[in-house]
N, C-alpha and C positions, 0 to 999 in steps of 0.2 A: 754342479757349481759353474757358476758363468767364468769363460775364460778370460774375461775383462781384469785388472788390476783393482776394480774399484773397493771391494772386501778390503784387500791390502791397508787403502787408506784410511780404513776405520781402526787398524789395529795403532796404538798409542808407540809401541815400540817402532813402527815405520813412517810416522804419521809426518814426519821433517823430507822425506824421499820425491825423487822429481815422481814424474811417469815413468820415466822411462828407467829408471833405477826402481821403480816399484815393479816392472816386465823383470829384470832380471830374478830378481826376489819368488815371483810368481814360478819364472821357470826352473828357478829349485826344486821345489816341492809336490808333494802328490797326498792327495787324500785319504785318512785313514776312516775306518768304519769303527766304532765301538757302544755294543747292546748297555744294556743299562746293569750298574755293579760290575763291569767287566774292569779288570785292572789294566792302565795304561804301560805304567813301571813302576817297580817298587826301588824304594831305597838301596843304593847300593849296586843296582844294576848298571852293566854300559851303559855309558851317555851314547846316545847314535843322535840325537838329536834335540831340536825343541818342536811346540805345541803353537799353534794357535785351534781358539776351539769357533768353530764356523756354526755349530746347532747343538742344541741340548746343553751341560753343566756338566762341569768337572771339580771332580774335589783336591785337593792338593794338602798331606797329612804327613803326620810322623806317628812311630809305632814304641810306644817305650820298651823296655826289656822287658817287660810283664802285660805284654801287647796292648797298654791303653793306647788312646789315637787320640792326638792332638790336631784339629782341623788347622791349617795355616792360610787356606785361600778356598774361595767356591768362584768359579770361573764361568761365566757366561760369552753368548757370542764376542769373538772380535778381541778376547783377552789373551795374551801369549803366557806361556808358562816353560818354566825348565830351561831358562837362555844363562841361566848365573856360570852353567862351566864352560860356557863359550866364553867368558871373561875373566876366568881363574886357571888355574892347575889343574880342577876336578875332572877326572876321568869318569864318574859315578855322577848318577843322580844323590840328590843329596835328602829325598825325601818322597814321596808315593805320587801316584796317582792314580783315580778311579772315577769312570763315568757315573754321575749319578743319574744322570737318564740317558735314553738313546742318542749317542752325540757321533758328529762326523770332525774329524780332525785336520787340520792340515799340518802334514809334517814338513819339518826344515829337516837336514840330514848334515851333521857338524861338519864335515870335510866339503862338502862342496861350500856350505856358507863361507867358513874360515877363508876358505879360496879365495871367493870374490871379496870380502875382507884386506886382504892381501894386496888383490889387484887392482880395489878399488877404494881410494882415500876418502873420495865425498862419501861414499857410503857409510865407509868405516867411521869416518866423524860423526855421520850423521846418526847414525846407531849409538853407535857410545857415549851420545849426548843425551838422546832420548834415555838409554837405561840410566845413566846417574840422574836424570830428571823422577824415575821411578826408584830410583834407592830414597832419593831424598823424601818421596811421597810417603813410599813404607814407613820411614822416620818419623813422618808425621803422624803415621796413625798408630805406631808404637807410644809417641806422646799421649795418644789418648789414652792408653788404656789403664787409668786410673778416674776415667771418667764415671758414673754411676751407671750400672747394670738399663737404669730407662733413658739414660742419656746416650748408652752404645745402641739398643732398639730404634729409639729414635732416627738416632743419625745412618743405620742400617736402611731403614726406612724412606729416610730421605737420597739415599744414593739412590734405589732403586727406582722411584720412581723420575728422576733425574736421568740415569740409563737408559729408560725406556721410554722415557720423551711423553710422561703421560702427567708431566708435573703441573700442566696451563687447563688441564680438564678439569671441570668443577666438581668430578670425585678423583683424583690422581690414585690409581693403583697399580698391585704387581701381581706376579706370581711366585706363591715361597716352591720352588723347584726341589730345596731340599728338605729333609727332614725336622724337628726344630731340635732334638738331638743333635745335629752337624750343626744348626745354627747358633746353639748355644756354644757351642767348641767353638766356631767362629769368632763370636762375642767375648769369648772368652768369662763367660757366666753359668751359672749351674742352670740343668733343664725344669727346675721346680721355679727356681726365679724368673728364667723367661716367662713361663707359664702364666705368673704372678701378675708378669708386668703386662703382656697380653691382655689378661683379664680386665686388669686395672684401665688398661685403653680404651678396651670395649667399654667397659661399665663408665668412663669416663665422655664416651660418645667421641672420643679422636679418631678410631678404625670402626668399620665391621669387615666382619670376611663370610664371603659365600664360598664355597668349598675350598680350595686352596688360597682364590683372590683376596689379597688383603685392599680393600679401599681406606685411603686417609680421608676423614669424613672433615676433620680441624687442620687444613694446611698448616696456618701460623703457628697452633699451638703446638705441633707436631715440630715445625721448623724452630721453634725457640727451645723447644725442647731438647735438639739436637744441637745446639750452641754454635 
């Protein structure tokens, strides 16, 4: 990883930080390595710290008493995870995590953050603005989820190719990293109904996919369908 600040500025949670408060940030942390299905932390473990993920996918889950798994986030580069008990009481992670492929991590470690927290106010404001800016964001996509099983695809769809800056190409597409198992947990839909509505795309000529690539072949109709 290059020892420049510049990754930093791509993460949403540091994205308000001069340079030079993005330097200190950097000299917190040190790189983790994790193979793919390896588990990051589970539920209920010490909190030592948070996540940003620098390559590969992370999945971010709950385990019911009868071990179902609820997917709660899938994490691509540049997204931070695991920061909620820097801003609470929580001593514990409050929920899993697992690489879903080969991904490198960078770790924050709570006590030294908290520190500079402490010792520095711009920081600290500037942090605790950005994450209520991402409470209120979750909010909003808790709002969606009474939206229709092709209308959550859709708009799935439409972030990622959005993410990955391939929305102005005259075919915009992505790579589904995870499984559509995880993906339906995500969508919060059944794996038969994704499949359904998949199909329905394809047969309707808005996507094809070459092995994992899903191409949007219908921008508009794709983007209205995601409201």
């Amino acid at each position: 990883m290059r020892e420049s600040t510049e990754f930093l500025r791509q993460v949403p949670l540091f994205e308000r930080l001069s340079a030079s408060e993005l330097g200190l940030i950097r000299g917190l942390g040190g790189l983790k390595h994790y193979a793919k299905d390896r588990i990051i932390f589970l539920e209920g473990d010490p909190f030592t710290g948070f996540y940003v993920v620098m390559s590969g996918t992370v999945k971010v889950y709950k385990l019911s008493d009868e071990g179902d798994e609820t997917v709660l986030h899938i994490l691509k580069p540049y997204k931070s995870f695991a920061e909620t008990p820097l801003f609470t009481e929580l001593n514990n992670y409050p929920a899993c995590a697992q690489a879903v492929e080969d991904s490198t991590l960078f770790h924050i470690p709570k006590a030294e953050f908290r520190r500079l927290m402490e010792q520095n106010s711009s920081v600290a404001i500037k942090i605790s603005e950005a994450f209520a800016s991402r409470l209120m964001e979750l909010n909003r996509k808790f709002g969606q989820l009474s939206a229709s099983a092709e209308g959550k695809l859709a708009r799935y769809m439409m972030n990622e190719v959005i993410a990955n800056g391939s929305i102005n190409k005259p075919e915009p597409s992505f790579v589904l990293a995870i499984s559509k198992k995880d993906l339906a947990a995500q969508l919060g839909i059944a794996v038969e109904t994704l499949s359904r509505n998949l199909r329905k795309m394809k047969d309707d000529r808005l996507i094809r996919e070459s092995s994992k690539r899903i191409f949007v072949t219908d921008l508009k109709r794709m983007r209205d369908m995601a409201g």
